[in-house]
N, C-alpha and C positions, 0 to 999 in steps of 0.2 A: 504494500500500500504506500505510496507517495506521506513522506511525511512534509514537516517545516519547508527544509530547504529546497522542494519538489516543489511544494504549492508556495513557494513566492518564488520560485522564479518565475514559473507561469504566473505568475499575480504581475510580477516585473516587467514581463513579454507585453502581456495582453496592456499593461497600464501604457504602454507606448505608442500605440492604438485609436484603442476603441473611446477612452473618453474623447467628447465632442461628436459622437456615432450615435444617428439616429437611429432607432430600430425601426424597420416596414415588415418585416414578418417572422414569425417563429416556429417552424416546424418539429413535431413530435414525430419520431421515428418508430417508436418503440415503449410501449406500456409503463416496461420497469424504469425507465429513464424519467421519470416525471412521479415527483410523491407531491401529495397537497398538503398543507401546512396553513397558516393562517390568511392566506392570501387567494385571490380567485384565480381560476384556472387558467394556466398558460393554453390549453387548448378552447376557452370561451372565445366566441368574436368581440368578444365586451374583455378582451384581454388587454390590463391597461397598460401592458409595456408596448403596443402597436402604435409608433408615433413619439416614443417617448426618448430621450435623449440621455447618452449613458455619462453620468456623473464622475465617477470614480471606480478603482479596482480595490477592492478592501480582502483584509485575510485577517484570522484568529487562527491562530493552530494548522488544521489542518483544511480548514474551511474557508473558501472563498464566496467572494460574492458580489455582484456589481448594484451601483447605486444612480438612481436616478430624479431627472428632473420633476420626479414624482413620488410621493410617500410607500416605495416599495423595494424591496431587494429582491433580484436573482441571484439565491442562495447554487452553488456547485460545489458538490463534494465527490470527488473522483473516484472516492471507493478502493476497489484495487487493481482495475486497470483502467482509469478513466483516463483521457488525455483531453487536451482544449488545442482547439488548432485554428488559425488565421489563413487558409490557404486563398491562392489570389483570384479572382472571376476571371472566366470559365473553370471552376471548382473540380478538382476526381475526389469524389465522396468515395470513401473507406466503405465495404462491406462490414465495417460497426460502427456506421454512422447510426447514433441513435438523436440524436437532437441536432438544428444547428439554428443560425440567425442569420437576416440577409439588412442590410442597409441600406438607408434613402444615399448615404451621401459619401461610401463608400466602396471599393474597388474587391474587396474581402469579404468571405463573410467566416463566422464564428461557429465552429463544426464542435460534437461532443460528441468524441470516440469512444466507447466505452466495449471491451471485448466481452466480459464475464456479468456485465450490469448490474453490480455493487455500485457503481455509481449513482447520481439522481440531479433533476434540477430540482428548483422548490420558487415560486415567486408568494414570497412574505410579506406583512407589514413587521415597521421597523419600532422597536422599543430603546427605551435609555438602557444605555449600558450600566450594569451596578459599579462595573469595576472604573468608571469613569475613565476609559482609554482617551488617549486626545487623539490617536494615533490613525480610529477609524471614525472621529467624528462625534464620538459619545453616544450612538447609538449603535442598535447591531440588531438583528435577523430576529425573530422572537422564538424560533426554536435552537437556540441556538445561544440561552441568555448562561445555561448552567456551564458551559465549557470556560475554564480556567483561561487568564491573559496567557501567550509564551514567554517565553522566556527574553527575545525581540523586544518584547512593549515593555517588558518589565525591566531590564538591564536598562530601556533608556529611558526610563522614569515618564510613560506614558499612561501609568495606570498610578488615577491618585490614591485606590484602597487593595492595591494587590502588588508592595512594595517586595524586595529580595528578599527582605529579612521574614515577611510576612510567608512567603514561599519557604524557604528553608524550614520555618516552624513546623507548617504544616505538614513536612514530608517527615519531621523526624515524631510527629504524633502519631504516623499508621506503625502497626504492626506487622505489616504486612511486610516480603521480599521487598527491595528497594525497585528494583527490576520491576516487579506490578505497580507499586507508586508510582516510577515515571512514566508507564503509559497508561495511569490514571487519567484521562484529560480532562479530568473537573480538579483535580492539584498542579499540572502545570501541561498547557497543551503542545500538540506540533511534535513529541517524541515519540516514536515507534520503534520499533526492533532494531534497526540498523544503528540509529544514532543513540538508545539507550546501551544496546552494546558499547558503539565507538565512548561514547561519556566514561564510561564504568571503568573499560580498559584504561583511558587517559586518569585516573583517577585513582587506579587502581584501588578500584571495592569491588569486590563477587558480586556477580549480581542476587547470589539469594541472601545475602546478608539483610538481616530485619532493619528496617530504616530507622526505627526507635535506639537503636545500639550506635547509630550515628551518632558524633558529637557535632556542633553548630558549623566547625571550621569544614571537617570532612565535606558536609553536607553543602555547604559553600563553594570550595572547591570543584564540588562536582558541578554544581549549576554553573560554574566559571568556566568547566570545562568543555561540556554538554553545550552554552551557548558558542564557545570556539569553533567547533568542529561544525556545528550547523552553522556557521557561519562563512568556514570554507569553503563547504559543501555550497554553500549559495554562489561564492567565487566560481564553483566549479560547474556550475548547473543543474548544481544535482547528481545523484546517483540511477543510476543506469542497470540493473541487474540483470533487468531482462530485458525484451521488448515492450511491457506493458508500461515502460515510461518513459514518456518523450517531452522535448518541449514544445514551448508553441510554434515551432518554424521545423518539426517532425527529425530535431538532431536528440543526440543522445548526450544524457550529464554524462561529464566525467572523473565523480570524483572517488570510483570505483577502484579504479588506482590510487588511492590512499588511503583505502580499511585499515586498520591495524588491528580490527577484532572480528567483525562481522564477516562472516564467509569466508574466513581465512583457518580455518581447520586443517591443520596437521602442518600449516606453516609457522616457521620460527618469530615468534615474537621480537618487534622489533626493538623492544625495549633492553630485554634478558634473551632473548634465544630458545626458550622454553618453546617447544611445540601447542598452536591454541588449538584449544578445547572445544568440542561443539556437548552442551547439555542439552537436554530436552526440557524446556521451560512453558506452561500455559499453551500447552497445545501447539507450541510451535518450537525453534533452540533458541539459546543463549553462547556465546563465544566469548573464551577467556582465555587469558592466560592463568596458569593454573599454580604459577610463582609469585606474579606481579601480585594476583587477585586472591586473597586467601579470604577464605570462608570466617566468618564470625558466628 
């Protein structure tokens, strides 16, 4: 599944774009590409993004969403093979084309590839955001109000009630593996597998270590670390594993060449040399170094 640094670089693609883009129509391709939410139907004729002009490209975590000259959001959350693509008119639509968008005043239009359909659009109304982001406006999506700031809004003090110190707290009060905490996304959003590995390794904490056994500094460190590496990963466009993610111009990230935990099993760590480790974690692995990362 595309985490943080997946979903803003397409946040980053498409922000260079589409705002100032009028929407003239929006096709439904496909059932599961479309959930309803608090807003009225993108397949209504009384659809009121038909005409409406696209504001801004906003993102929380792992969810994106566009904003316009009308009190409403097109919420896209890509699931785990969704892609967003700007290809140029006359268009080759993907056999997983399941949604796209066409423009009064533009030469492109806005495709939603999705292979596996975990993905969805959603058109919302927009409520105040609790955590007062400035970052998207102070509002945000209404389904969409319980997802935690990332780590992004919060290292640059865009959120006035969900400060670093306030995040740290809260991860070292679960009980829980630290590993389920960080892809808790109601305790801090945008981390998934790849990058709660890569965090963990730079940190060196196991990922089943109880997050309560954390001390303030550890737990620091890590979210120092965690925001590093997604933030390379954004330098780099993202990571790339397989085909099911691309960006908006259908190249591949590359910052796949720089794991130093995640899908590097039976390779030398490049800290110590130690051989990582792949564990079976929640249904899916966890990748360590089995020196660096000692168990608590």
């Amino acid at each position: 599944m595309p985490e943080l640094p997946e979903v803003e670089t397409v946040r980053n693609e498409l922000a260079r774009w589409l705002p100032g883009k009028t929407i003239s129509s929006i096709k439904i391709l496909h059932p599961r590409a479309l959930r309803r939410n608090s807003g009225p139907s993108l397949r209504s004729a009384k659809n009121p993004l038909l005409g409406a002009q696209v504001a801004a490209v906003n993102r929380r975590g792992k969810f994106l969403w566009l904003t316009f000259d009308r009190p409403y959001a097109l919420v896209i959350h890509l699931g785990m093979s969704g892609q967003l693509h700007l290809p140029k008119i006359p268009a080759t639509r993907s056999s997983h084309l399941r949604a796209f968008a066409e423009f009064t005043n533009g030469a492109k239009e806005l495709h939603f590839v999705d292979q596996r359909t975990f993905g969805y659009l959603a058109l919302e109304e927009l409520t105040e955001d609790i955590h007062g982001s400035t970052s998207i406006g102070g509002v945000i999506p209404s389904s969409i109000t319980h997802i935690a700031p990332d780590l992004m809004e919060v290292f640059d003090n865009h959120t006035s009630s969900y400060s670093r110190a306030r995040v740290n707290e809260k991860i070292r009060s679960r009980k829980s593996e630290i590993k389920r905490v960080l892809l808790n996304q109601e305790v801090v959003s945008g981390v998934g597998n790849i990058y709660a590995d890569e965090g963990l390794w730079s940190a060196q904490i196991h990922p089943e270590t109880h997050a309560n056994v954390l001390h303030s500094g550890e737990v620091d460190a890590l979210l120092v670390a965690l925001r590093e590496v997604m933030k390379r990963a954004i330098e780099a466009g993202g990571t790339s594993i397989d085909e099911q993610y691309k960006r908006v111009n259908g190249e591949s990230g590359y910052f796949d060449v720089e794991l130093n935990a995640y899908g590097q099993d039976g390779e030398p760590c490049a800290r110590c040399g130690t051989l990582i480790q792949r564990l079976r974690f929640m249904n899916r692995s966890s990748h360590l170094c089995p020196k660096c990362q000692k168990k608590r």
